[in-house]
FITIDO-552032 format. One record per residue (C-alpha): residue number from 0; x, y, z. Coordinates in steps of 0.5 Angstrom, whole numbers, padded with zeros to 4 digits, always signed. Layout:
  nr     X     Y     Z
 NUM     X     Y     Z
...
! end
This chain:
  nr     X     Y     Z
   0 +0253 -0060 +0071
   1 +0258 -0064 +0076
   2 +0253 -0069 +0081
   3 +0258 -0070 +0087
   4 +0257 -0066 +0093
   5 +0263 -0060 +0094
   6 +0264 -0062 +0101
   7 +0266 -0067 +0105
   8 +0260 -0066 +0111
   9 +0254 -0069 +0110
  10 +0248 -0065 +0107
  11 +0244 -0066 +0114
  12 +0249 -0063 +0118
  13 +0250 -0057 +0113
  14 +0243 -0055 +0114
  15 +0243 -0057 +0122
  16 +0250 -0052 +0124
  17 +0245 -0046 +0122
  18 +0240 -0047 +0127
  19 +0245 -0049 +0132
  20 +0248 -0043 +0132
  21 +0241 -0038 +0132
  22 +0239 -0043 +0138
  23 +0246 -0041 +0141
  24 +0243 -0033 +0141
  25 +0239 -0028 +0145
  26 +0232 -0027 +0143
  27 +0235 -0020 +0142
  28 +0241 -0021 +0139
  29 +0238 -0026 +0134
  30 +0239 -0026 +0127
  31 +0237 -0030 +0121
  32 +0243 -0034 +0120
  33 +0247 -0034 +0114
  34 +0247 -0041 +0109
  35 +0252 -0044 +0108
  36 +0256 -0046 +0102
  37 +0254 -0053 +0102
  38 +0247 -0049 +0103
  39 +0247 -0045 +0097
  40 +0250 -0051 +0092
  41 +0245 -0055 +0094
  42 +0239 -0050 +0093
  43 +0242 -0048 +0086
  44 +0241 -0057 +0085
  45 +0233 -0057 +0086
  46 +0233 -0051 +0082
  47 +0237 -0054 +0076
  48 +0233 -0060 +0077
  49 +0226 -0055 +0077
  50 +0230 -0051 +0071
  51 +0230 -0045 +0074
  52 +0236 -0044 +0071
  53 +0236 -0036 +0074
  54 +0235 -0038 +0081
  55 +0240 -0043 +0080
  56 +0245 -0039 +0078
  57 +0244 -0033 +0084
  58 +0245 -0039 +0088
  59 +0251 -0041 +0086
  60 +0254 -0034 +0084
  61 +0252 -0033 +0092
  62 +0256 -0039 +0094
  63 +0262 -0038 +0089
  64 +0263 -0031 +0093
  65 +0264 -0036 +0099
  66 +0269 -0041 +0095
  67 +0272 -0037 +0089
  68 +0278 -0041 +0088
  69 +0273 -0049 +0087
  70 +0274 -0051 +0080
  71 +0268 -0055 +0081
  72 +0264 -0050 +0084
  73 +0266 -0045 +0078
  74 +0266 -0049 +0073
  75 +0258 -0051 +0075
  76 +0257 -0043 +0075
  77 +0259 -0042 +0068
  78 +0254 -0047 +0066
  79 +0248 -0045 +0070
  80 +0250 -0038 +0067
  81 +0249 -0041 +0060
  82 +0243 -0045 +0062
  83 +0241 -0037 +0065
  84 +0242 -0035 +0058
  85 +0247 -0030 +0062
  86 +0253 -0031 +0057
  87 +0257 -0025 +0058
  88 +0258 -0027 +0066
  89 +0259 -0034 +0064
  90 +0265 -0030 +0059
  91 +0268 -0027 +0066
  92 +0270 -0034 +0069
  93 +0271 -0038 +0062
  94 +0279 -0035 +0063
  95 +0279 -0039 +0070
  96 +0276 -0046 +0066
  97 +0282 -0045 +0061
  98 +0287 -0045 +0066
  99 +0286 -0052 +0068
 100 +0283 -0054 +0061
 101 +0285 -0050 +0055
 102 +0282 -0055 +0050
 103 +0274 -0053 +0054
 104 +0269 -0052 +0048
 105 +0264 -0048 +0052
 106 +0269 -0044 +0056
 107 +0273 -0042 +0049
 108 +0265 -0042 +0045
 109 +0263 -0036 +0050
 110 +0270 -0032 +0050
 111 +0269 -0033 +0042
 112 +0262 -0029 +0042
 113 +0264 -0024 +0046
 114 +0269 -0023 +0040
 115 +0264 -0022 +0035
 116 +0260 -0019 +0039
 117 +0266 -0013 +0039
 118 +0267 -0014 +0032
 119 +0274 -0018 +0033
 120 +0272 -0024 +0028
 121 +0281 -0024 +0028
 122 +0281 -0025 +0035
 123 +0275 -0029 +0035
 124 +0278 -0034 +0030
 125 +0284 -0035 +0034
 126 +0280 -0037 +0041
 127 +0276 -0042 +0037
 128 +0282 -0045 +0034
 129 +0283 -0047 +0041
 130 +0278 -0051 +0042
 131 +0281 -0058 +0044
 132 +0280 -0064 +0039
 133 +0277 -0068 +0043
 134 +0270 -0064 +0043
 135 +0267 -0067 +0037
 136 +0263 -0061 +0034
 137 +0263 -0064 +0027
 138 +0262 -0060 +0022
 139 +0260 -0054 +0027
 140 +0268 -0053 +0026
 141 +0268 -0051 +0019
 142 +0263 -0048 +0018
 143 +0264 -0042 +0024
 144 +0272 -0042 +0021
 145 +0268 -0041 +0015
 146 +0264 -0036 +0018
 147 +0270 -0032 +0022
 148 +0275 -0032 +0015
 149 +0268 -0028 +0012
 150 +0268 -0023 +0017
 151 +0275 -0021 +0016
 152 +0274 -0021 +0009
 153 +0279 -0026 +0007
 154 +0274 -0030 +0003
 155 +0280 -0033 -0002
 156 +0280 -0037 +0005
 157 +0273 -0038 +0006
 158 +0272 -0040 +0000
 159 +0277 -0046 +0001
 160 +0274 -0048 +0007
 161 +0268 -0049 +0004
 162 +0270 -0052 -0002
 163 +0274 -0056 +0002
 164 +0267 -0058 +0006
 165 +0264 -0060 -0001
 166 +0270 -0064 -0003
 167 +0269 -0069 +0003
 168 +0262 -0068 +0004
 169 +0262 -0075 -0001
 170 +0263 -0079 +0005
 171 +0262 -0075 +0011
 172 +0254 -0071 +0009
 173 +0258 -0064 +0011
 174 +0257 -0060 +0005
 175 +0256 -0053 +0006
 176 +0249 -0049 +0006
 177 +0247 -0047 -0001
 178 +0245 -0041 +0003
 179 +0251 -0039 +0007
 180 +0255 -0040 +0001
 181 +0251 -0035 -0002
 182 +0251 -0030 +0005
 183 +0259 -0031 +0004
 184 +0259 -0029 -0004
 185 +0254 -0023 -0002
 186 +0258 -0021 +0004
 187 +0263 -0020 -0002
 188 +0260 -0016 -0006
 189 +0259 -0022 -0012
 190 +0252 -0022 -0013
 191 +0251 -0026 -0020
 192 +0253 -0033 -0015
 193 +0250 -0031 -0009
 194 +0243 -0031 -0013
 195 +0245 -0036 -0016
 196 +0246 -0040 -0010
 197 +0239 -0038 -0007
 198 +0236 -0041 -0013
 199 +0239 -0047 -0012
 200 +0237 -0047 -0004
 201 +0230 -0046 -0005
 202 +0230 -0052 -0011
 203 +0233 -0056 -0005
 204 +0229 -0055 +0001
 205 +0222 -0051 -0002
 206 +0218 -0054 +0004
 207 +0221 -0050 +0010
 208 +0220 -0043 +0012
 209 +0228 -0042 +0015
 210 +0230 -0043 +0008
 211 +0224 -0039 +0005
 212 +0226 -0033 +0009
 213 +0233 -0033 +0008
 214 +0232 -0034 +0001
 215 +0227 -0028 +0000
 216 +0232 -0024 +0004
 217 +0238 -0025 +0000
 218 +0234 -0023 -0006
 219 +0231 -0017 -0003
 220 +0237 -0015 -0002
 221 +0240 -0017 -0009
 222 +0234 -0012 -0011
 223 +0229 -0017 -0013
 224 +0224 -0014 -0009
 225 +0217 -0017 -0014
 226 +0220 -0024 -0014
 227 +0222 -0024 -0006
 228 +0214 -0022 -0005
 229 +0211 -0027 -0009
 230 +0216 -0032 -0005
 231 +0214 -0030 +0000
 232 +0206 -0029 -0001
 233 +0206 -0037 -0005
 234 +0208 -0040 +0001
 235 +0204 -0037 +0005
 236 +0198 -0038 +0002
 237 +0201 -0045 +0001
 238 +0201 -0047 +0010
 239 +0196 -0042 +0011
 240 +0195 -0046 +0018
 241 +0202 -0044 +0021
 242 +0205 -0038 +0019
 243 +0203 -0031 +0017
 244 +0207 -0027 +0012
 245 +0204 -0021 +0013
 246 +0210 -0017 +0016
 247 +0215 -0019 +0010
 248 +0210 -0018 +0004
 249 +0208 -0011 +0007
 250 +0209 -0004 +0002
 251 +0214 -0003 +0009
 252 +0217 -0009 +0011
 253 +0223 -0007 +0014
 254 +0230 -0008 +0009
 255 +0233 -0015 +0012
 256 +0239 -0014 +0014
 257 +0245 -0016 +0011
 258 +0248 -0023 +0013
 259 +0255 -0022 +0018
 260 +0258 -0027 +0021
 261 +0254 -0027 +0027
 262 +0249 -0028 +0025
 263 +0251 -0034 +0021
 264 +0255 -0037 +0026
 265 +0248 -0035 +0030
 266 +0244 -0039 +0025
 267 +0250 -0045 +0026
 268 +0250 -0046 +0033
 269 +0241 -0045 +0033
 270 +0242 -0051 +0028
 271 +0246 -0056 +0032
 272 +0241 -0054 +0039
 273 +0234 -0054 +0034
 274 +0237 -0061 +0032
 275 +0239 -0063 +0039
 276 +0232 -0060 +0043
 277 +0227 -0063 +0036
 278 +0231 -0071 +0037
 279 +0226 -0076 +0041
 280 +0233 -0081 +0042
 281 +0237 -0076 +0045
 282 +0236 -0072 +0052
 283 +0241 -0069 +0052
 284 +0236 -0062 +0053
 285 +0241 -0059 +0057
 286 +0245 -0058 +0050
 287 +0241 -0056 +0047
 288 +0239 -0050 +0051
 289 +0247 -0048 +0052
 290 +0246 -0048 +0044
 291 +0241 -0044 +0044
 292 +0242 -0039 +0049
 293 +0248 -0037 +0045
 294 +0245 -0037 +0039
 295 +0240 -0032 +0041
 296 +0246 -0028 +0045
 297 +0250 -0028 +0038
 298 +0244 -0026 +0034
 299 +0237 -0023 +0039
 300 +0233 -0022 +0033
 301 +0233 -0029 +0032
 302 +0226 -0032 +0032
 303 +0226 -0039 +0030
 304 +0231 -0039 +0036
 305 +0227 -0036 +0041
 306 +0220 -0040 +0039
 307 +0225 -0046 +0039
 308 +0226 -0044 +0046
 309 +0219 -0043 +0048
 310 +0218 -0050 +0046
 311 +0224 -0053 +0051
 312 +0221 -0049 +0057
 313 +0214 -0051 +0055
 314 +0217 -0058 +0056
 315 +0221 -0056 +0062
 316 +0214 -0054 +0066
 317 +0216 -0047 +0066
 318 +0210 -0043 +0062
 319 +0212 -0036 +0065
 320 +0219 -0036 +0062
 321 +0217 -0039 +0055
 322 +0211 -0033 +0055
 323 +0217 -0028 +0057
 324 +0222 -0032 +0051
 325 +0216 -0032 +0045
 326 +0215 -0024 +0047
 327 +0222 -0023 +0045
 328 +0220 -0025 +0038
 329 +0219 -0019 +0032
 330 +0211 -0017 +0031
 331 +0213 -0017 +0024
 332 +0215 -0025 +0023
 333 +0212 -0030 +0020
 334 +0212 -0034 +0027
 335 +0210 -0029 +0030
 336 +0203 -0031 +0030
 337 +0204 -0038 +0032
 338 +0208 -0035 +0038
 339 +0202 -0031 +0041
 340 +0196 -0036 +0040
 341 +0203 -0041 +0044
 342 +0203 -0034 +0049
 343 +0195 -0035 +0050
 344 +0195 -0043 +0051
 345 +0201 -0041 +0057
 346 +0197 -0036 +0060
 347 +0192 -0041 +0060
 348 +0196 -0046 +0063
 349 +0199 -0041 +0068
 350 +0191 -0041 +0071
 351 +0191 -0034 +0067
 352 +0185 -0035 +0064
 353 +0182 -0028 +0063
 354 +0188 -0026 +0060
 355 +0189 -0031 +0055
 356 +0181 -0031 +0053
 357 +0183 -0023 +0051
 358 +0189 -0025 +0047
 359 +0186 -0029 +0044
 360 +0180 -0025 +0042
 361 +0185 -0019 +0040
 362 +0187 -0024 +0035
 363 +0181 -0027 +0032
 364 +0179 -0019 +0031
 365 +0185 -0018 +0029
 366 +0186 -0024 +0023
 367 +0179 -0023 +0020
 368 +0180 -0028 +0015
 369 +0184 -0034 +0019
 370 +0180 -0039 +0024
 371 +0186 -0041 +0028
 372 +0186 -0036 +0033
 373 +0177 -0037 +0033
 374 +0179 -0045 +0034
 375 +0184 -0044 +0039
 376 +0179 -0040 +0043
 377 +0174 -0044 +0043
 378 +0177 -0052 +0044
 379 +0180 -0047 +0050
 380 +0173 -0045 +0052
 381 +0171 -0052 +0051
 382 +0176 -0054 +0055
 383 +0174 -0050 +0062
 384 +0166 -0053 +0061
 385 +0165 -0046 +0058
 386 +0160 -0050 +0053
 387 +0156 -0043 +0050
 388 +0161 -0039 +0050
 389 +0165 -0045 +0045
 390 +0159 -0046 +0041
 391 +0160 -0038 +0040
 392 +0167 -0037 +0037
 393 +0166 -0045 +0033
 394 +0161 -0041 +0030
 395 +0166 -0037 +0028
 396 +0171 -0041 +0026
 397 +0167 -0044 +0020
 398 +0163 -0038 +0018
 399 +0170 -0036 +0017
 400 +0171 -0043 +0012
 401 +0172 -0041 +0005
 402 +0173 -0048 +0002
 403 +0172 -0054 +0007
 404 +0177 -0058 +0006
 405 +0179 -0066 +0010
 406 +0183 -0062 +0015
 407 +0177 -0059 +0017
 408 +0174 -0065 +0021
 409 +0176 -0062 +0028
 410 +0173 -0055 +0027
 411 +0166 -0060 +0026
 412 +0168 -0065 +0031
 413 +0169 -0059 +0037
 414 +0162 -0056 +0035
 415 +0159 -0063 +0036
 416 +0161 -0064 +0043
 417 +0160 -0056 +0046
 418 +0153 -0057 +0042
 419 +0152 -0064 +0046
 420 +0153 -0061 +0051
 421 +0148 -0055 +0051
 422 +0143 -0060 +0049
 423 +0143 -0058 +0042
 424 +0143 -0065 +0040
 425 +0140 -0065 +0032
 426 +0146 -0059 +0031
 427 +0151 -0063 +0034
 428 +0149 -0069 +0030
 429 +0148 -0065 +0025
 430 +0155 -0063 +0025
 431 +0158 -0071 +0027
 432 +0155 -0072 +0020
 433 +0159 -0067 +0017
 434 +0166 -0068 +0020
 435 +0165 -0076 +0019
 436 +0164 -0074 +0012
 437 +0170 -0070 +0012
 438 +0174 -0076 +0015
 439 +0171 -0082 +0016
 440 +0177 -0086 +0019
 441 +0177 -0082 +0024
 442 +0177 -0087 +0031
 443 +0176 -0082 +0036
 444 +0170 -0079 +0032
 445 +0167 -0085 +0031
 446 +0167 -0086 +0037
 447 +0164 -0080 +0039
 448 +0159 -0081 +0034
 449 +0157 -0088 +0035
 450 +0156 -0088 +0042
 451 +0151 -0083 +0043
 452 +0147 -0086 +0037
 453 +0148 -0093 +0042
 454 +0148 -0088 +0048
 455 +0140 -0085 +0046
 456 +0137 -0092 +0043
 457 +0137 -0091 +0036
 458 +0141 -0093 +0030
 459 +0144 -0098 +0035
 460 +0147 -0102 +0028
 461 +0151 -0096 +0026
 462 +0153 -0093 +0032
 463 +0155 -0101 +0034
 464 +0159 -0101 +0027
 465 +0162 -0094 +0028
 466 +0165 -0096 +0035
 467 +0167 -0103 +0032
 468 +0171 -0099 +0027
 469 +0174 -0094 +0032
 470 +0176 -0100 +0035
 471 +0180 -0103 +0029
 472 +0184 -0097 +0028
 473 +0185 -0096 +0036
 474 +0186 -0104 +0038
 475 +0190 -0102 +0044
 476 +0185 -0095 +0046
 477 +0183 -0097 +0054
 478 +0178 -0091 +0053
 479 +0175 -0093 +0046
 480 +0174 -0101 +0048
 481 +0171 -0098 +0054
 482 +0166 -0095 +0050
 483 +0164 -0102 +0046
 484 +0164 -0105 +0053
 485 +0159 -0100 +0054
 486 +0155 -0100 +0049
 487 +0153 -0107 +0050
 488 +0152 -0106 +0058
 489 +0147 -0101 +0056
 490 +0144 -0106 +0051
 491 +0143 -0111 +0056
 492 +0149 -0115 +0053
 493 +0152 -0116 +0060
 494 +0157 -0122 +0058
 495 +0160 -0118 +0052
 496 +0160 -0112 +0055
 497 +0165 -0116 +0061
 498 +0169 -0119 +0055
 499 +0170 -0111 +0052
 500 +0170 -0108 +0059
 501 +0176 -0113 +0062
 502 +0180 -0112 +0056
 503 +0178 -0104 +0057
 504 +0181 -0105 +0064
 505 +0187 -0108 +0062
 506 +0188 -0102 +0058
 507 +0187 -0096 +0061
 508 +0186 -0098 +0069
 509 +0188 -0093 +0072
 510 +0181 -0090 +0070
 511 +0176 -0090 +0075
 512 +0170 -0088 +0069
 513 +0173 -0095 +0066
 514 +0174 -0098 +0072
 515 +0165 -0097 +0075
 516 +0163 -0099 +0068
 517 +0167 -0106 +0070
 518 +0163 -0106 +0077
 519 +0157 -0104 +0074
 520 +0157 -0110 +0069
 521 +0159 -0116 +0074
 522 +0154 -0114 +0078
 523 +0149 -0116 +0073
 524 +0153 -0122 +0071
 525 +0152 -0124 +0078
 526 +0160 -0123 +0080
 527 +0157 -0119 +0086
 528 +0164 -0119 +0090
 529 +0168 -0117 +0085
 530 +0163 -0112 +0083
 531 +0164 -0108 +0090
 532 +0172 -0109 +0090
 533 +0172 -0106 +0083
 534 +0168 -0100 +0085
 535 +0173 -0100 +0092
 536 +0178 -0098 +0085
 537 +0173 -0092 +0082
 538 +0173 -0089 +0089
 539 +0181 -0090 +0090
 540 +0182 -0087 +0083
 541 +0179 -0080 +0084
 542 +0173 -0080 +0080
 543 +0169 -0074 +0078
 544 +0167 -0071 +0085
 545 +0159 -0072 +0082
 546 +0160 -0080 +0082
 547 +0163 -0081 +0089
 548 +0156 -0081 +0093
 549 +0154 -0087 +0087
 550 +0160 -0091 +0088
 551 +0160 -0091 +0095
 552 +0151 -0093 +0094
 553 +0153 -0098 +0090
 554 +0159 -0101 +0094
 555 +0154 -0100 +0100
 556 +0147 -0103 +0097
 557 +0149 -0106 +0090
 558 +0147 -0104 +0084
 559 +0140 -0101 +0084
 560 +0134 -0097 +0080
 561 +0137 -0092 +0084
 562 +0144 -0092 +0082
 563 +0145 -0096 +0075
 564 +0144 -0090 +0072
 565 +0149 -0088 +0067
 566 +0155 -0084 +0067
 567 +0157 -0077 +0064
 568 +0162 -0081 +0060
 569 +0168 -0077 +0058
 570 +0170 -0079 +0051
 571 +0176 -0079 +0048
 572 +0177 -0072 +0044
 573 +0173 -0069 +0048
 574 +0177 -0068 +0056
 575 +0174 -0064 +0062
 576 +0180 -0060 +0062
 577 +0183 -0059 +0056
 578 +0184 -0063 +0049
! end
């Protein structure tokens, strides 16, 4: 999106012209004045800024109307429509983009889609081959070409492409898909190598769900409705914590639909935005949602495109919009269940807490034999200090246990904290126990355990063991250093217990929990003054609401019998307000 201002005055005086002209009026005749153009752009920037690409693109549509003819005003509208996910209107001002750059990707890319919406895949091919050099689409290009001779029935040439690709793909990684060699064969009419080639997909990549789902659906087309069934049963009982394969190994599944070349340039172009939003080295996200959009626009049953752009708008901070997107996906696909438990946790997020309890209880009634979505309500529960209510559904979630397993440790550690904090102690240790069983390197756990035992005055060897071992697996853990720290204040080992707690300190400062700990432990050292400017820090840190009448007796009479009392310590794997 070009950063440069359209005009040439300054952005303070295109907001003041407005109020001069209203100061200007009668009290009768005033009316709201009318923003400017400078005005418009200028919103249409927060708004980008904000990824309210919608309002963004109103903006600058309004300001478009009062400059049609700016190159760099069109321009920005095009690719505020696309992040809009209005591709069609985007279509309407790629012809003027093209008159002054005929070579533009993007431009050419929303005119090719409107083509094969239409079903002109001729002249789809011919908009694509425009695309300038100078854009490096890798092996996006040949794919799609490979994909648009398909979708003319000229599969001699898709043949060659694609043979052409494997022949370079030597030196260069860019090697067609199994599966879109085996779409193109189907597409065909020549079955026997199109199953072949599934096959061949499947022993390369056995691990993913996309090519699970492609496999399967080629066989089920090819007839081999058992074999795709059994596929699809084995790996969803295989990753049975992510995926439900209810919907594709029904009686009445709906028959997939057969491949096209939208739907295979749709999965082309979902690639390269998957690739590009999922790449911790590369920011480019606005990318990698013009990619998606378009995937998505080519293909709207696209689920892994919509759950992939829930996530991007998650990442954005815009829960609403990625509620609205992960609402597009088909009840009937295998991400449809992770979709609505994501639905549920963003409802949460947007203050909507009701709504996301009953979501989430419609779909612990709904699964009987799964724990995700009684886990997912209880941590949310937990999360909201609605301790007895997140016993009930943890309680849930292991009687729902068929086989303990290692991974299990967290169910046992979440009902060990909400079971601590209703003062069921002996349950909640009972269940500690178990999870360490589980898992015994786990530091957060570890620490949990281990400060409570020192915290109560019992098993003070172990406990201290149990945090030194926490503090191995997490040495640079502010939270977990404190609670050694903390440990030797409360066993009356104050010189240690400021060793550990400085070096807590300079781990995670901006603490206030952290930062009074260290005030308590000078105290008793006799650091007095430093003690009070460490509690002058808790107070600027905005601690828990209850701590505040403490730190500020303390910072006025000292440490006394009256206020050296511990703090509700807050340990890590267990937040107030989520976690």
């Amino acid at each position: 999106m070009p950063s440069k201002p359209l005009l040439l005055l300054s952005a303070a005086l295109l907001l003041a012209l407005p109020l001069v002209a209203e100061a200007q009026q009668t009290p009768r005749t005033r009316q709201a004045p009318a923003i400017s153009l400078g005005g418009r752009y200028l919103a249409a920037r927060v708004a980008e800024q904000d990824h309210d690409y919608e309002r963004g693109s109103d903006q600058l549509d309004m300001a478009l109307a009062l400059a049609p003819r700016d190159p760099e005003l069109i321009y920005s509208a095009f690719r505020m429509r696309i992040y809009a996910g209005r591709i069609e209107s985007a279509a309407q001002l790629a012809p003027a983009i093209l008159a002054a750059k005929p070579g533009d990707g993007f431009a050419n890319l929303v005119l090719m889609i409107q083509h094969i919406k239409r079903g002109d895949n001729r002249a789809a091919e011919q908009q694509f081959a425009r695309i300038g050099a100078e854009n490096q689409f890798g092996p996006l290009r040949d794919h799609v070409a490979a994909w648009l001779k398909a979708g003319q029935k000229d599969f001699v040439a898709a043949r060659e492409l694609l043979a052409k690709m494997r022949a370079a793909s030597g030196s260069r990684g860019e090697a067609p898909s199994p599966i879109i060699e085996a779409q193109i064969d189907e597409l065909a009419g020549d079955r026997a190598p199109a199953e072949e080639k599934y096959r061949r997909a499947l022993q390369l990549d056995p691990t993913t769900l996309r090519t699970t789902v492609a496999v399967g659906e080629g066989l089920r087309r090819l007839g081999l409705n058992d074999e795709a069934r059994a596929l699809f049963t084995a790996y969803g009982e295989k990753y049975v914590d992510s995926v439900v394969m209810d919907g594709l190994t029904a009686p009445n599944a709906p028959a997939p639909k057969p491949p096209t070349a939208a739907s295979g340039i749709a999965e082309i172009l979902f690639d390269i935005g998957g690739a590009l939003s999922a790449d911790p080295r590369n920011q480019r996200t606005d990318l990698a949602l013009i990619f998606l959009q378009m995937a998505t626009e080519l293909k709207p049953d696209l689920d892994f495109g919509w759950l992939t752009l829930g996530g991007l708008y998650e990442q954005f901070q815009a829960p609403a919009k990625a509620v609205s997107v992960l609402g597009k996906i088909s009840p009937t696909s295998p991400v449809s269940w992770q979709a609505r438990l994501r639905m549920a946790a963003l409802d949460a997020q947007e203050d909507r807490l009701e709504p996301a309890i009953a979501r989430l209880r419609a779909l612990v009634a709904e699964k009987p034999a799964r724990i995700d979505a009684a886990l997912t309500l209880a941590d949310l529960l937990r999360s909201k200090e609605r301790y007895a209510d997140s016993v009930a559904a943890y309680n849930v979630a292991v009687q729902r246990l068929q086989k303990v397993e290692e991974r299990h440790w967290v169910v046992f550690f979440g009902r060990g904290i909400v079971l601590e904090r209703t003062k069921q102690w002996l349950k909640a240790e009972a269940d500690m126990k178990k999870a360490l069983e589980l898992s015994p390197d786990q530091p957060y756990l570890l620490n949990y355990l281990g400060y409570s035992w020192v915290d109560q005055g019992q098993n003070l060897e172990a406990g201290m063991k149990m945090l030194k071992r926490a503090t191995e697996l997490r040495p640079d853990d502010g939270a977990i250093s404190d609670s050694v720290g903390w440990a030797y204040y409360r066993t009356g080992q104050f010189e240690k217990a400021v060793e550990w707690l400085e070096k807590a300190s300079e781990q995670k400062g901006d603490d206030a929990t952290i930062v009074e700990h260290l005030g308590d432990t000078y105290w008793q050292v006799g650091r007095r003054r430093e003690a009070r400017f460490q509690w002058e820090r808790a107070l600027n840190q905005k601690p828990d609401k209850d701590r505040v009448p403490v730190i500020k007796d303390k910072i006025a009479n000292g440490l006394n019998a009256t206020n050296d009392k511990p703090t509700v310590y807050e340990k890590p794997g267990e937040k107030k307000q989520g976690g």
